[in-house]
PDB file of N, H, CA, C and O in Angstrom:
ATOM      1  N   UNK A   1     -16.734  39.746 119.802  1.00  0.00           N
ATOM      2  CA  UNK A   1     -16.621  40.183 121.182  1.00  0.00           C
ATOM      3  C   UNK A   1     -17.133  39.075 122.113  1.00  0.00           C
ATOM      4  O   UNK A   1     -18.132  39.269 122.806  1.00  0.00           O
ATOM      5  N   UNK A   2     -16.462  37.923 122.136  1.00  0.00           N
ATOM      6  H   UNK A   2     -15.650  37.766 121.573  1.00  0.00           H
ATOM      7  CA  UNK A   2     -16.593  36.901 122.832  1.00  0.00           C
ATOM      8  C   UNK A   2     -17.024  36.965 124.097  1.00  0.00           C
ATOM      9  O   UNK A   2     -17.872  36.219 124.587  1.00  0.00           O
ATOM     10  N   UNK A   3     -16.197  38.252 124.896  1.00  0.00           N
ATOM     11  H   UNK A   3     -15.509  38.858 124.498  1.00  0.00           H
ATOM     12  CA  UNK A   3     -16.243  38.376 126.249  1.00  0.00           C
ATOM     13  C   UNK A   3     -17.692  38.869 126.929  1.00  0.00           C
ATOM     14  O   UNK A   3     -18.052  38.656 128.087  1.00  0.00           O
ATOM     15  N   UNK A   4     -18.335  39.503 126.005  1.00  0.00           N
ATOM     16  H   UNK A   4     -18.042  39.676 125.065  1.00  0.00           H
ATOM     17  CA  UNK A   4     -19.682  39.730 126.544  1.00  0.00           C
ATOM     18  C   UNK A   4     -20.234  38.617 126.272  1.00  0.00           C
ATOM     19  O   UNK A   4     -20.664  38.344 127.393  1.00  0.00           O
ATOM     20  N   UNK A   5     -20.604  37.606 125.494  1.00  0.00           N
ATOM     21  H   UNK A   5     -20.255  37.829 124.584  1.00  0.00           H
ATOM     22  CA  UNK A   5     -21.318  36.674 125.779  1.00  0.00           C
ATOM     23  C   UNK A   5     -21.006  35.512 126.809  1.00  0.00           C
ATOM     24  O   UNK A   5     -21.899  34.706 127.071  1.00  0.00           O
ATOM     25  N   UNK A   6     -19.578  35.392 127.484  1.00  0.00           N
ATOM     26  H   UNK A   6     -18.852  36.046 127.271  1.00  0.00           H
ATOM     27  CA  UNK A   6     -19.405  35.050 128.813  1.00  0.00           C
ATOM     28  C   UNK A   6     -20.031  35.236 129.838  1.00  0.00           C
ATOM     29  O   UNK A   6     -20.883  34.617 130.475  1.00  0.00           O
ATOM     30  N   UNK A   7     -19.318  36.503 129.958  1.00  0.00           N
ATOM     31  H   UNK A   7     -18.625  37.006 129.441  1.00  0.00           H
ATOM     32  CA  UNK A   7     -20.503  37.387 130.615  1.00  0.00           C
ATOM     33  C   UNK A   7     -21.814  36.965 131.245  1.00  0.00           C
ATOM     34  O   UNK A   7     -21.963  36.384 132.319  1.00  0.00           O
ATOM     35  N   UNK A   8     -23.052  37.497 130.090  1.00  0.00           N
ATOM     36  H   UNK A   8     -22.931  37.969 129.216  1.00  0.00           H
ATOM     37  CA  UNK A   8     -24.281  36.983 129.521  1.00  0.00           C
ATOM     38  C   UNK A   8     -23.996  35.506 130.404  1.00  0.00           C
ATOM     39  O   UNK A   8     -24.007  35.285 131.615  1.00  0.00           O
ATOM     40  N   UNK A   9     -23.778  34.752 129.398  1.00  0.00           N
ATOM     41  H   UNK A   9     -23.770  34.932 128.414  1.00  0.00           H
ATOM     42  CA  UNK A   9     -23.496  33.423 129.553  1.00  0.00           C
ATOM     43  C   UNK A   9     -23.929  32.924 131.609  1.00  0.00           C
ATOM     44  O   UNK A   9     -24.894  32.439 132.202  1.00  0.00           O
ATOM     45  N   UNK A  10     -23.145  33.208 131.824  1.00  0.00           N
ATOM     46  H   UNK A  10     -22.362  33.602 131.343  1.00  0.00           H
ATOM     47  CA  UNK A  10     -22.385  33.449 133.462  1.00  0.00           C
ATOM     48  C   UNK A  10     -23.427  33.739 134.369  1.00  0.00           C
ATOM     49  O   UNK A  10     -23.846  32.974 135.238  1.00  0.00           O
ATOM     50  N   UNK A  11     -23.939  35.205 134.058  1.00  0.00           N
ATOM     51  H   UNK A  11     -23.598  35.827 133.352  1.00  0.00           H
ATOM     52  CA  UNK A  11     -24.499  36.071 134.688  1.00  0.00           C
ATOM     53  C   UNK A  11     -26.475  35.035 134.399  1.00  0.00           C
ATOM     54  O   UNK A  11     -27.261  35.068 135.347  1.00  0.00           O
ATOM     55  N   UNK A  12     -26.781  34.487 133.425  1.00  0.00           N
ATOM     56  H   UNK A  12     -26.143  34.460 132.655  1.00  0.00           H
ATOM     57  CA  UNK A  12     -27.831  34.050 133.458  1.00  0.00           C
ATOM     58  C   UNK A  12     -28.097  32.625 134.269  1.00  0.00           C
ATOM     59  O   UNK A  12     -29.162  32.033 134.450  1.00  0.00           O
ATOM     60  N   UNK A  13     -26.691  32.269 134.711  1.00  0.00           N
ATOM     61  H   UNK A  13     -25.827  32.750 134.564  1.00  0.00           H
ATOM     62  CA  UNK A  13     -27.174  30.967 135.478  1.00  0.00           C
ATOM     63  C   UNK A  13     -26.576  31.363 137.220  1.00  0.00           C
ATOM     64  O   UNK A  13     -26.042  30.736 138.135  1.00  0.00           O
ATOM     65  N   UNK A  14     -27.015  32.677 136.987  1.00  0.00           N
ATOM     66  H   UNK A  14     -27.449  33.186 136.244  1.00  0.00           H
ATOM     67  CA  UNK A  14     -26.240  33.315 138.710  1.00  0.00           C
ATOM     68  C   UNK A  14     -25.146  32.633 138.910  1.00  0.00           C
ATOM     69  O   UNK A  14     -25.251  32.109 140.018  1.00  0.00           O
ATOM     70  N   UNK A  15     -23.969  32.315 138.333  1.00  0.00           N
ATOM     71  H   UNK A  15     -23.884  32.742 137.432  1.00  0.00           H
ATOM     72  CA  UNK A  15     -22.355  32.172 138.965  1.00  0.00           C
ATOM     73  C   UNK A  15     -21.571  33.152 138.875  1.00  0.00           C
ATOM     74  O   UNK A  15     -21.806  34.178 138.238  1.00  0.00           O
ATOM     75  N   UNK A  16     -20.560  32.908 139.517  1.00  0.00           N
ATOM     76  H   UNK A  16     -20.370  32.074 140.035  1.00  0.00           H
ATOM     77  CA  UNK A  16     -19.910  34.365 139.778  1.00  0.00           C
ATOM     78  C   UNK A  16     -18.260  34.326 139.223  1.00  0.00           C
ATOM     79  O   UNK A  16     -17.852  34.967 140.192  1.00  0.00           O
ATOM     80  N   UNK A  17     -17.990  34.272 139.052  1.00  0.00           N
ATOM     81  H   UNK A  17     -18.321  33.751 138.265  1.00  0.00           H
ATOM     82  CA  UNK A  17     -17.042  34.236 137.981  1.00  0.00           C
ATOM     83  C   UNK A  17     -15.731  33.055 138.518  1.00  0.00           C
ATOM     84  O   UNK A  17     -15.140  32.229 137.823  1.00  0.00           O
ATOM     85  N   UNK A  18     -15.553  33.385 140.156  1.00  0.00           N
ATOM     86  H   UNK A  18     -16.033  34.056 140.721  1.00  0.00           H
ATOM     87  CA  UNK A  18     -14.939  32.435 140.447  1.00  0.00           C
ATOM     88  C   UNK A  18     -15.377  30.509 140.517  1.00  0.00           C
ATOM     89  O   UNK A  18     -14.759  29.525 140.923  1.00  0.00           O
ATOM     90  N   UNK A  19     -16.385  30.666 140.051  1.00  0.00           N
ATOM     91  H   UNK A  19     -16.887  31.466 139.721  1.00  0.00           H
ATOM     92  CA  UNK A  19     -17.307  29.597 139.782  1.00  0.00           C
ATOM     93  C   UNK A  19     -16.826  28.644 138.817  1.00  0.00           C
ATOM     94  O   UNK A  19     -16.615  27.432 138.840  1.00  0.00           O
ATOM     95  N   UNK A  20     -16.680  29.883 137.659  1.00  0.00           N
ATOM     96  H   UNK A  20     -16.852  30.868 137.640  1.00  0.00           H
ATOM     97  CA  UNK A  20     -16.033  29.416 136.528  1.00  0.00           C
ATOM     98  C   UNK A  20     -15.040  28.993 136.434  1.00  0.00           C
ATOM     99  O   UNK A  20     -14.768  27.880 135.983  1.00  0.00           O
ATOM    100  N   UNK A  21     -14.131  29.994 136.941  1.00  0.00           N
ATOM    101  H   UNK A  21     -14.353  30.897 137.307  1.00  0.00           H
ATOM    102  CA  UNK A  21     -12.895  29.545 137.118  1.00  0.00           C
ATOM    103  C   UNK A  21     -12.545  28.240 137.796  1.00  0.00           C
ATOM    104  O   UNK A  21     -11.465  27.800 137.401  1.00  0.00           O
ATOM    105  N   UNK A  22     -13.106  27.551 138.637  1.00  0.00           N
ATOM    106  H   UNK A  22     -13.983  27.908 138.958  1.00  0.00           H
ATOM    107  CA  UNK A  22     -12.764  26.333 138.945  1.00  0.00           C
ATOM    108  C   UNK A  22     -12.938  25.282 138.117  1.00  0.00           C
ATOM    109  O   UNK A  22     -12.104  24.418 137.844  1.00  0.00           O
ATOM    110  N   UNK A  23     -14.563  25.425 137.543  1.00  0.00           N
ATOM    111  H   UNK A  23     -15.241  26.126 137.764  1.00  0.00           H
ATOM    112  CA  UNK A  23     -14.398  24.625 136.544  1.00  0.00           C
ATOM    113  C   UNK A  23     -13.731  24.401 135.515  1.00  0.00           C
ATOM    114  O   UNK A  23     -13.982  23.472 134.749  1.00  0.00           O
ATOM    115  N   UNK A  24     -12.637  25.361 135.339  1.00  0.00           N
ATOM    116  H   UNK A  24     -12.433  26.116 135.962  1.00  0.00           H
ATOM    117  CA  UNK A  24     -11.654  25.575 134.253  1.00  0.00           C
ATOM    118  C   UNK A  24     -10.341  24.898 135.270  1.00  0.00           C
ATOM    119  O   UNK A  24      -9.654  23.949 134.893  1.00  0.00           O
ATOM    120  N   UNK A  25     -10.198  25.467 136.362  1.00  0.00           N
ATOM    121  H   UNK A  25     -10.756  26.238 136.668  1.00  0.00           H
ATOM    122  CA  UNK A  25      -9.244  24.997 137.290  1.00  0.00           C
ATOM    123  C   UNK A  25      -8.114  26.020 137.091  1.00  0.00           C
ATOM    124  O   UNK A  25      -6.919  25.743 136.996  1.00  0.00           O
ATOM    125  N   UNK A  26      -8.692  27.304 137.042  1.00  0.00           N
ATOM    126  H   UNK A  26      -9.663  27.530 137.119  1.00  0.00           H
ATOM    127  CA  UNK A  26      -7.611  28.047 136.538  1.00  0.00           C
ATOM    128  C   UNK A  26      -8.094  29.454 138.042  1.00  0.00           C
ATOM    129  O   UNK A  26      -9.090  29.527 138.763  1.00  0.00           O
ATOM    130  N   UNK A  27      -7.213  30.071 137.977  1.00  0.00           N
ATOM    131  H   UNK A  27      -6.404  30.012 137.391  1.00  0.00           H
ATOM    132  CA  UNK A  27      -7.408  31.696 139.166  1.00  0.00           C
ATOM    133  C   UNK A  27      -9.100  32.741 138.729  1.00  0.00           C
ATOM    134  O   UNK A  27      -9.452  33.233 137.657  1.00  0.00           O
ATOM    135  N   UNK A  28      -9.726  32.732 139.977  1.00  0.00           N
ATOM    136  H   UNK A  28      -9.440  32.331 140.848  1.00  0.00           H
ATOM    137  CA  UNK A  28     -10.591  33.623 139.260  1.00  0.00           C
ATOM    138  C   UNK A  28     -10.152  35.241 138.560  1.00  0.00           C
ATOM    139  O   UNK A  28     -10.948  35.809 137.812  1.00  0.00           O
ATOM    140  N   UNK A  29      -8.702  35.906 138.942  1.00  0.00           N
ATOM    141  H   UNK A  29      -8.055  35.444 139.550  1.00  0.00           H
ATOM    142  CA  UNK A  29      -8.526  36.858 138.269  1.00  0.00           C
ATOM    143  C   UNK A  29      -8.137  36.541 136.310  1.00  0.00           C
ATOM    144  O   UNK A  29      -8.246  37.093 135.215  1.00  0.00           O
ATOM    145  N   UNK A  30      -7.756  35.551 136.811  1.00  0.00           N
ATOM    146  H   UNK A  30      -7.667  35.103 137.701  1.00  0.00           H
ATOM    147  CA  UNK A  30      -7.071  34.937 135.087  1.00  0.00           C
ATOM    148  C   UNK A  30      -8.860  34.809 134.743  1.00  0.00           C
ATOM    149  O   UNK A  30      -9.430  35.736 134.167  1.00  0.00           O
ATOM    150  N   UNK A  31      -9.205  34.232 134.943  1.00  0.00           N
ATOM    151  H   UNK A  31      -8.742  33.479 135.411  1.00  0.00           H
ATOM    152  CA  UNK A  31     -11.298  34.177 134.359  1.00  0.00           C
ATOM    153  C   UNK A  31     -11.694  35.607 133.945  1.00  0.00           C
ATOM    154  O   UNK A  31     -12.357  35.864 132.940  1.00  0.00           O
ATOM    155  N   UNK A  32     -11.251  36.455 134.767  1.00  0.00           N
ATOM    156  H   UNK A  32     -10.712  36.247 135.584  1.00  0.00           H
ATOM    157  CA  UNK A  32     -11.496  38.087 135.051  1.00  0.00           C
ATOM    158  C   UNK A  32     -11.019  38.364 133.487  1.00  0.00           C
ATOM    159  O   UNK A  32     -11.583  38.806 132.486  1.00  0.00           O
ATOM    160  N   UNK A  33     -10.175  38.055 133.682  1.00  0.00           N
ATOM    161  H   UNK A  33      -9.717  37.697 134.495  1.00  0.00           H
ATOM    162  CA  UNK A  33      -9.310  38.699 132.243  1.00  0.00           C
ATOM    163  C   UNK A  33      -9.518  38.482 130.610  1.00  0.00           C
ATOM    164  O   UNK A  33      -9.145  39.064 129.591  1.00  0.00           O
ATOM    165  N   UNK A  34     -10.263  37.403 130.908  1.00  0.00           N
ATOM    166  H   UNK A  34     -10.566  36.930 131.736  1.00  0.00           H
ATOM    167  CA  UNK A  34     -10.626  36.804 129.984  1.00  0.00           C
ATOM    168  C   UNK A  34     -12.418  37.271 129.737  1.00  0.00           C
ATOM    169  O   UNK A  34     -13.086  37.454 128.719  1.00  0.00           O
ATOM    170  N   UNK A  35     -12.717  37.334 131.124  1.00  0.00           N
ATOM    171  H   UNK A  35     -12.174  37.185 131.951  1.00  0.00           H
ATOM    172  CA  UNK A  35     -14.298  38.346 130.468  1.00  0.00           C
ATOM    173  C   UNK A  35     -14.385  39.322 130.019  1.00  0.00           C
ATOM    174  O   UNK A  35     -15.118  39.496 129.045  1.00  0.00           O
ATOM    175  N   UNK A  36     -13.709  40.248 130.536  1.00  0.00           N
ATOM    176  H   UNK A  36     -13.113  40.107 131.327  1.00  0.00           H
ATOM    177  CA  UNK A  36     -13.287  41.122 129.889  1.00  0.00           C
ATOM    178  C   UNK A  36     -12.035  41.543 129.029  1.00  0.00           C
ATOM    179  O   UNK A  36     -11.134  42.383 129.045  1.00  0.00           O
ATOM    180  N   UNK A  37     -12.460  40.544 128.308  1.00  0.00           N
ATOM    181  H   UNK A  37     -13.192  39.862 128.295  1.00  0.00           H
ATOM    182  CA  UNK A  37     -10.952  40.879 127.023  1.00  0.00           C
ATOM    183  C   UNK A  37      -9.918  41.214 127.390  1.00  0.00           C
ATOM    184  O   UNK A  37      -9.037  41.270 126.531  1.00  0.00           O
ATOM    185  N   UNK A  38      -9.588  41.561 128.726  1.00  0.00           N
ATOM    186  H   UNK A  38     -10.303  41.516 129.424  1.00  0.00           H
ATOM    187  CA  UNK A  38      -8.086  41.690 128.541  1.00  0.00           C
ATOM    188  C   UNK A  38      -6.789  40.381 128.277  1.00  0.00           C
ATOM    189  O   UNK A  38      -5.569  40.532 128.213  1.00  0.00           O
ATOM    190  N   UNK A  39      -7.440  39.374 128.188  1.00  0.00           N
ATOM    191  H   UNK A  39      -8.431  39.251 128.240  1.00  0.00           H
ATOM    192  CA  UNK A  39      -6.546  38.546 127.453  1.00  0.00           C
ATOM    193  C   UNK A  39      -7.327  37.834 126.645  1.00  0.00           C
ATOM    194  O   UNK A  39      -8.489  38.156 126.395  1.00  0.00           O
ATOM    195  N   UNK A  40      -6.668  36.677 126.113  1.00  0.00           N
ATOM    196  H   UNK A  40      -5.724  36.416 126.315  1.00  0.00           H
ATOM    197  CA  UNK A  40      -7.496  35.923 124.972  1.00  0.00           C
ATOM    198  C   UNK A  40      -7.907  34.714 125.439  1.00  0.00           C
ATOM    199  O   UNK A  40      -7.170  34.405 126.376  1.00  0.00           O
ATOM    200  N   UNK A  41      -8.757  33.856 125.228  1.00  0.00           N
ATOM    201  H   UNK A  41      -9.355  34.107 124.467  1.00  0.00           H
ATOM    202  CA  UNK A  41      -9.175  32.854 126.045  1.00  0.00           C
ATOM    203  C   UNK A  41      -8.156  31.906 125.735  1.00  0.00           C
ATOM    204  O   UNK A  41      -7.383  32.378 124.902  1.00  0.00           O
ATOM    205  N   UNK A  42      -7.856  30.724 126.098  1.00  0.00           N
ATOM    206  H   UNK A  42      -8.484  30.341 126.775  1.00  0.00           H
ATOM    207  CA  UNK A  42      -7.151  29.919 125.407  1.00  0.00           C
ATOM    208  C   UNK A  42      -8.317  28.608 124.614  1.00  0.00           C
ATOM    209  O   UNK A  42      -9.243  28.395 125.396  1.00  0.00           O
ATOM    210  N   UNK A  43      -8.419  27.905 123.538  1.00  0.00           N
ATOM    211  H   UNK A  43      -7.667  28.078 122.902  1.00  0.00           H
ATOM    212  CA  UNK A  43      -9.005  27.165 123.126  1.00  0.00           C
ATOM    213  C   UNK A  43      -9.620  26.044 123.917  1.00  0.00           C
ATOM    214  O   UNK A  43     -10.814  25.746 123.882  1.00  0.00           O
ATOM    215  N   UNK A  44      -8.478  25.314 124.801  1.00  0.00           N
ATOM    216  H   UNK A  44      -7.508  25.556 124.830  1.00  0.00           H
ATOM    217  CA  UNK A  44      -8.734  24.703 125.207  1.00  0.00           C
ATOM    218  C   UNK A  44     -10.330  25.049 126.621  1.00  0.00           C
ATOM    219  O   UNK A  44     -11.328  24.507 127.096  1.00  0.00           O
ATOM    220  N   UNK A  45      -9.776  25.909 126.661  1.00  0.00           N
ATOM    221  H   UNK A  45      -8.965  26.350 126.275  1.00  0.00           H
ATOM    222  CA  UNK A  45     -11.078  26.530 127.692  1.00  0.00           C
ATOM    223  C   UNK A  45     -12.443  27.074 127.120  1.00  0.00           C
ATOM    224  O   UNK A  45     -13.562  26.969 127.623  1.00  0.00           O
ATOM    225  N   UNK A  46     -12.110  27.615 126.069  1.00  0.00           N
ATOM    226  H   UNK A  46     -11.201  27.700 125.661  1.00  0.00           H
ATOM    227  CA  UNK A  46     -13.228  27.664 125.420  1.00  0.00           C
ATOM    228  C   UNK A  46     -14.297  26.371 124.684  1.00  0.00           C
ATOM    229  O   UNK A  46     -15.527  26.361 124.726  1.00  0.00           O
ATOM    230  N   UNK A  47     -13.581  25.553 124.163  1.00  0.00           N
ATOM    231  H   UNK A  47     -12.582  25.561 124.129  1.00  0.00           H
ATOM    232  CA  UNK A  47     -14.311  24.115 123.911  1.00  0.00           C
ATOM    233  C   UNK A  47     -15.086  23.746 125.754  1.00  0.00           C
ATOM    234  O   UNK A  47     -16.282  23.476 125.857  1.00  0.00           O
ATOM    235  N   UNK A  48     -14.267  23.803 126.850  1.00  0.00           N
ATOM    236  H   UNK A  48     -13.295  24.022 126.767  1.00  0.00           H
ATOM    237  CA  UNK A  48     -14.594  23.778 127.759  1.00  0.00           C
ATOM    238  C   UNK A  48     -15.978  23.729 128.069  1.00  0.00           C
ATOM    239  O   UNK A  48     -16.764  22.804 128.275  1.00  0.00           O
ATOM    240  N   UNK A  49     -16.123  25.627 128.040  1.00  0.00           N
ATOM    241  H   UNK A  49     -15.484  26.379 127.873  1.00  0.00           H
ATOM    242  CA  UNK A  49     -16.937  26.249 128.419  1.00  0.00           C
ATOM    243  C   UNK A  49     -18.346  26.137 127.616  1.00  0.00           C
ATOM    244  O   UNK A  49     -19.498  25.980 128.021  1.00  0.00           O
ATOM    245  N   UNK A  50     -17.810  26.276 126.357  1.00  0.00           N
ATOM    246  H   UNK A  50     -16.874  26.403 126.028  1.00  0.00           H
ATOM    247  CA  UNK A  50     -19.023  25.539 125.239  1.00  0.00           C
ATOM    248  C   UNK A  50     -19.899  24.219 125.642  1.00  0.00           C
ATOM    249  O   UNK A  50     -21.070  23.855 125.528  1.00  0.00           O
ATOM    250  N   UNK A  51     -18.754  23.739 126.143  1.00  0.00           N
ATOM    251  H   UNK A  51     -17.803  24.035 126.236  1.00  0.00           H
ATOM    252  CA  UNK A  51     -19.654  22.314 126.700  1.00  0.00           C
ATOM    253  C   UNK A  51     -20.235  22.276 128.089  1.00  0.00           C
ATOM    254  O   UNK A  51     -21.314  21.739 128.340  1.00  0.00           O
ATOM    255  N   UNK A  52     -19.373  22.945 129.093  1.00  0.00           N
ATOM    256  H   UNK A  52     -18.496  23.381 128.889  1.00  0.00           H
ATOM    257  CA  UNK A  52     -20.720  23.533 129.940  1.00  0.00           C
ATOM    258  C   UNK A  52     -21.842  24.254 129.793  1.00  0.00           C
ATOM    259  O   UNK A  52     -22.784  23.909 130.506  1.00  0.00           O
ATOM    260  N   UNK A  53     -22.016  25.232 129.005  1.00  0.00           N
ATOM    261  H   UNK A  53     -21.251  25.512 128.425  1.00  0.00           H
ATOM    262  CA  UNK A  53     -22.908  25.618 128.512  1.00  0.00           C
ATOM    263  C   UNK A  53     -23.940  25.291 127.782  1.00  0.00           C
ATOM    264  O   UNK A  53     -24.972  25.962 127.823  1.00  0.00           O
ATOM    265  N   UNK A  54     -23.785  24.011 126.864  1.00  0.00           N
ATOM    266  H   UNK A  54     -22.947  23.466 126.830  1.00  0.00           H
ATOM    267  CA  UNK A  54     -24.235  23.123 125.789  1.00  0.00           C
ATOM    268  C   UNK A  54     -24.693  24.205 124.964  1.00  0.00           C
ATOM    269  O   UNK A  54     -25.878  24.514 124.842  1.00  0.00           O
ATOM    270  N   UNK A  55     -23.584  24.857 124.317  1.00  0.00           N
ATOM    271  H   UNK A  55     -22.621  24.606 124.416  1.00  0.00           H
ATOM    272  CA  UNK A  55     -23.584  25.222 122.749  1.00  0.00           C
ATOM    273  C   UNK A  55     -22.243  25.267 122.128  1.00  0.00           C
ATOM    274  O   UNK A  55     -21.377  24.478 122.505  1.00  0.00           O
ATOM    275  N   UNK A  56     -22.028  26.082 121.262  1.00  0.00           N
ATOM    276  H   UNK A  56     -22.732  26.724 120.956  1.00  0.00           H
ATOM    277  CA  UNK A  56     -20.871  25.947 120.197  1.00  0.00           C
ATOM    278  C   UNK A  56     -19.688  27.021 120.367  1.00  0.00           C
ATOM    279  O   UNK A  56     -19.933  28.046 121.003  1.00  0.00           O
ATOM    280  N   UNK A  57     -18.491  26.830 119.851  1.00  0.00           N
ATOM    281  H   UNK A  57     -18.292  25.997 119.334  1.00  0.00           H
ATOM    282  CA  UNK A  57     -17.762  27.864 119.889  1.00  0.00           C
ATOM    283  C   UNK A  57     -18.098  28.930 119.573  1.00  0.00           C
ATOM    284  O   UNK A  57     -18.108  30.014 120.157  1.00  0.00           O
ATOM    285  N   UNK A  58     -18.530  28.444 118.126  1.00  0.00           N
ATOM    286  H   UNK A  58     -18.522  27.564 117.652  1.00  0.00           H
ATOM    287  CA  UNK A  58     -19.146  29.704 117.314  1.00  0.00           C
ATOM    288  C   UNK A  58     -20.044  30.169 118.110  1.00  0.00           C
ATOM    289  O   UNK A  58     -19.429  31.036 118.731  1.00  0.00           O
ATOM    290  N   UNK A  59     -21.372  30.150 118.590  1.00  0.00           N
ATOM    291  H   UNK A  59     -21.871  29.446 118.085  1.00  0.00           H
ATOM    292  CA  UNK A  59     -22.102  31.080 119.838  1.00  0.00           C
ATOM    293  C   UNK A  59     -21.089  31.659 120.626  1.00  0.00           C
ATOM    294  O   UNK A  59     -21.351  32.829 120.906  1.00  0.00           O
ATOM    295  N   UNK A  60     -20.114  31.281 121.043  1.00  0.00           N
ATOM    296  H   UNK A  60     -19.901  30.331 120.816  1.00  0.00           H
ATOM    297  CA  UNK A  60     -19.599  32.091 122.259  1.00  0.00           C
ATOM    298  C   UNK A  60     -18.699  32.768 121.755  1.00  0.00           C
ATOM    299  O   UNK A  60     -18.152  33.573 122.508  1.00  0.00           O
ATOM    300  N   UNK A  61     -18.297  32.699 120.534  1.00  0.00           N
ATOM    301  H   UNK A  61     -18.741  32.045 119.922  1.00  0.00           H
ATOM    302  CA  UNK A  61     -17.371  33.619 119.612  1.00  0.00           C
ATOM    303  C   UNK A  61     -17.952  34.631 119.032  1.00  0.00           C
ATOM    304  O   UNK A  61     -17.251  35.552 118.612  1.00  0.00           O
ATOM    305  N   UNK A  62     -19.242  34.659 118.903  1.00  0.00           N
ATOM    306  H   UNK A  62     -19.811  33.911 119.244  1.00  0.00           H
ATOM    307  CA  UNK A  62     -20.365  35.660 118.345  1.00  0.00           C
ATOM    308  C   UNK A  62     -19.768  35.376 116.830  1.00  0.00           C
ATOM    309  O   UNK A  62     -18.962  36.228 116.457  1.00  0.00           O
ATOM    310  N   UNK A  63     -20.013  34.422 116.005  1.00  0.00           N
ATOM    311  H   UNK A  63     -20.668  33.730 116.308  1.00  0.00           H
ATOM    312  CA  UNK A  63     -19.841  33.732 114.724  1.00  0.00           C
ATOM    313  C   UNK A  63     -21.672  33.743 114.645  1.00  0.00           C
ATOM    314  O   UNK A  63     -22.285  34.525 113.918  1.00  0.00           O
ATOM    315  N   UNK A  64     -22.410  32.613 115.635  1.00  0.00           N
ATOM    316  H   UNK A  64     -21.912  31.978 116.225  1.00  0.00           H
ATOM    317  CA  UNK A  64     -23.312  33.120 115.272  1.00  0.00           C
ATOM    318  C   UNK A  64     -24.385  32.836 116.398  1.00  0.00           C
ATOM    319  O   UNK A  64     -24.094  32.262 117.448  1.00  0.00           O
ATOM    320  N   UNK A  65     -25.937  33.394 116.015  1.00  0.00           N
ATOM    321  H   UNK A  65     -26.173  33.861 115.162  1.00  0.00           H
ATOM    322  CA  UNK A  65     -27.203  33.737 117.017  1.00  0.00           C
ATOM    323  C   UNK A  65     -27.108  32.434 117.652  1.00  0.00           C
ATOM    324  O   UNK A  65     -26.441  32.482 118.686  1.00  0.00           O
ATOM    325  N   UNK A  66     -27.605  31.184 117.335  1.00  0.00           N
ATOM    326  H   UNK A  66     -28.147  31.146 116.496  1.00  0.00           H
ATOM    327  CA  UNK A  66     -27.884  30.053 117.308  1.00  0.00           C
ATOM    328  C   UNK A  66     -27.360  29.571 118.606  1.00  0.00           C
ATOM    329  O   UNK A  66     -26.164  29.321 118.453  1.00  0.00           O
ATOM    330  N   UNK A  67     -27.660  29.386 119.555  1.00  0.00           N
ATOM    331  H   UNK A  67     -28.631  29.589 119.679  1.00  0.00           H
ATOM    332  CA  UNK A  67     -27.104  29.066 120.776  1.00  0.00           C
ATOM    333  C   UNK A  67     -27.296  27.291 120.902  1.00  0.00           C
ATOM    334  O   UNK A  67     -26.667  26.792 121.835  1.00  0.00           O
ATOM    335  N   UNK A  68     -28.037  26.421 120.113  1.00  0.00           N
ATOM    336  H   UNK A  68     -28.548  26.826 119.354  1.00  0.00           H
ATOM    337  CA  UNK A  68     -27.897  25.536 120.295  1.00  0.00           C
ATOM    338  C   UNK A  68     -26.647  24.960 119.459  1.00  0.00           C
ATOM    339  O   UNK A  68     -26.226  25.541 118.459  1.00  0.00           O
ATOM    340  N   UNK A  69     -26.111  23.813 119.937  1.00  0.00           N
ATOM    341  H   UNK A  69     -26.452  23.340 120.749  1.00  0.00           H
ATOM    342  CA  UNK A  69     -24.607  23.370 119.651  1.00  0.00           C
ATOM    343  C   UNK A  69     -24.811  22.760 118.235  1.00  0.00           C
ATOM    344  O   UNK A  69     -25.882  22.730 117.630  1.00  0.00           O
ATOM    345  N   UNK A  70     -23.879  22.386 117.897  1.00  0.00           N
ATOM    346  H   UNK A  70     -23.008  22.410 118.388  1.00  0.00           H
ATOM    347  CA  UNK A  70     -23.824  21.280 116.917  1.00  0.00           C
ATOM    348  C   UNK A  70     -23.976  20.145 117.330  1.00  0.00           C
ATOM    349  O   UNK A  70     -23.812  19.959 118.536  1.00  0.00           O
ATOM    350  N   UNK A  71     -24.418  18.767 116.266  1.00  0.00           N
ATOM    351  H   UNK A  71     -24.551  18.918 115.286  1.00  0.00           H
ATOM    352  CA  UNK A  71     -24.570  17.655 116.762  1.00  0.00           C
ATOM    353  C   UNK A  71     -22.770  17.227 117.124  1.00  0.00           C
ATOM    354  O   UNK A  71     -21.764  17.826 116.743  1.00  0.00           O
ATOM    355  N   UNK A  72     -22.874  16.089 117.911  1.00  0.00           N
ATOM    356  H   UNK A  72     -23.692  15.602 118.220  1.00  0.00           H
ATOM    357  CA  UNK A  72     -21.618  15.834 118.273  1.00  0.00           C
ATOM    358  C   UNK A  72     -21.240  14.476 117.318  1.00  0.00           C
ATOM    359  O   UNK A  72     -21.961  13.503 117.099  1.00  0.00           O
ATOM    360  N   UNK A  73     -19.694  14.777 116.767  1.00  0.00           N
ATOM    361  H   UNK A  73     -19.108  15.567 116.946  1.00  0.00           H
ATOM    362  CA  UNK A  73     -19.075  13.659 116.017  1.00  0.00           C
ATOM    363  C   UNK A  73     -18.944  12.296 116.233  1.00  0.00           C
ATOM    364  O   UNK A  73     -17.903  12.062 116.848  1.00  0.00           O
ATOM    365  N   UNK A  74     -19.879  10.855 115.852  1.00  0.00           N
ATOM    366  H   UNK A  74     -20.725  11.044 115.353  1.00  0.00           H
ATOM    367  CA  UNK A  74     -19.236  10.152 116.238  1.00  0.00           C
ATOM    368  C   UNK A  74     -18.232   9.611 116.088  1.00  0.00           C
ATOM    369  O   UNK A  74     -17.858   8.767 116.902  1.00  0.00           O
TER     370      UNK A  74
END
C-alpha cells in the first residue's frame, strides 16, 4: 500500500500535494490519484520521489521498514 506512505511521506515535510506534483512536473489531480491509489504510480516517478525523499523504492513500496536508501551504484 504504497499510497499511504506518500502520504506519510508528504504530510511530514508539510507539502501539499501540489508541491509534489511539480516536482514530478505532472497535474496535482494526477498526484491525487496516485496517493490515493486510484491509479498506479508510474516508475519513473517513483525512483523520482525516492530520491527526493532519500530512501528506496522498496520503503515507499512498503517492501520494507528501513527508510534509509541503499548505497548508490558506482
Amino acid at each position: 500500500m504504497y499510497f499511504y506512505r506518500l502520504k506519510d511521506l508528504r504530510e511530514d515535510r508539510d507539502l501539499k500535494q501540489s508541491d509534489i506534483a511539480d516536482i514530478l512536473g505532472i497535474e496535482q489531480t494526477v498526484y491525487s490519484r496516485y496517493e490515493r491509489g486510484y491509479q498506479t504510480i508510474p516508475i519513473k516517478f517513483l525512483l523520482e520521489l525516492a530520491d527526493f525523499y532519500k530512501t528506496s523504492t522498496d520503503y515507499l513500496l512498503g517492501r520494507t521498514n528501513e527508510f534509509k536508501p541503499y548505497p548508490k551504484i558506482k
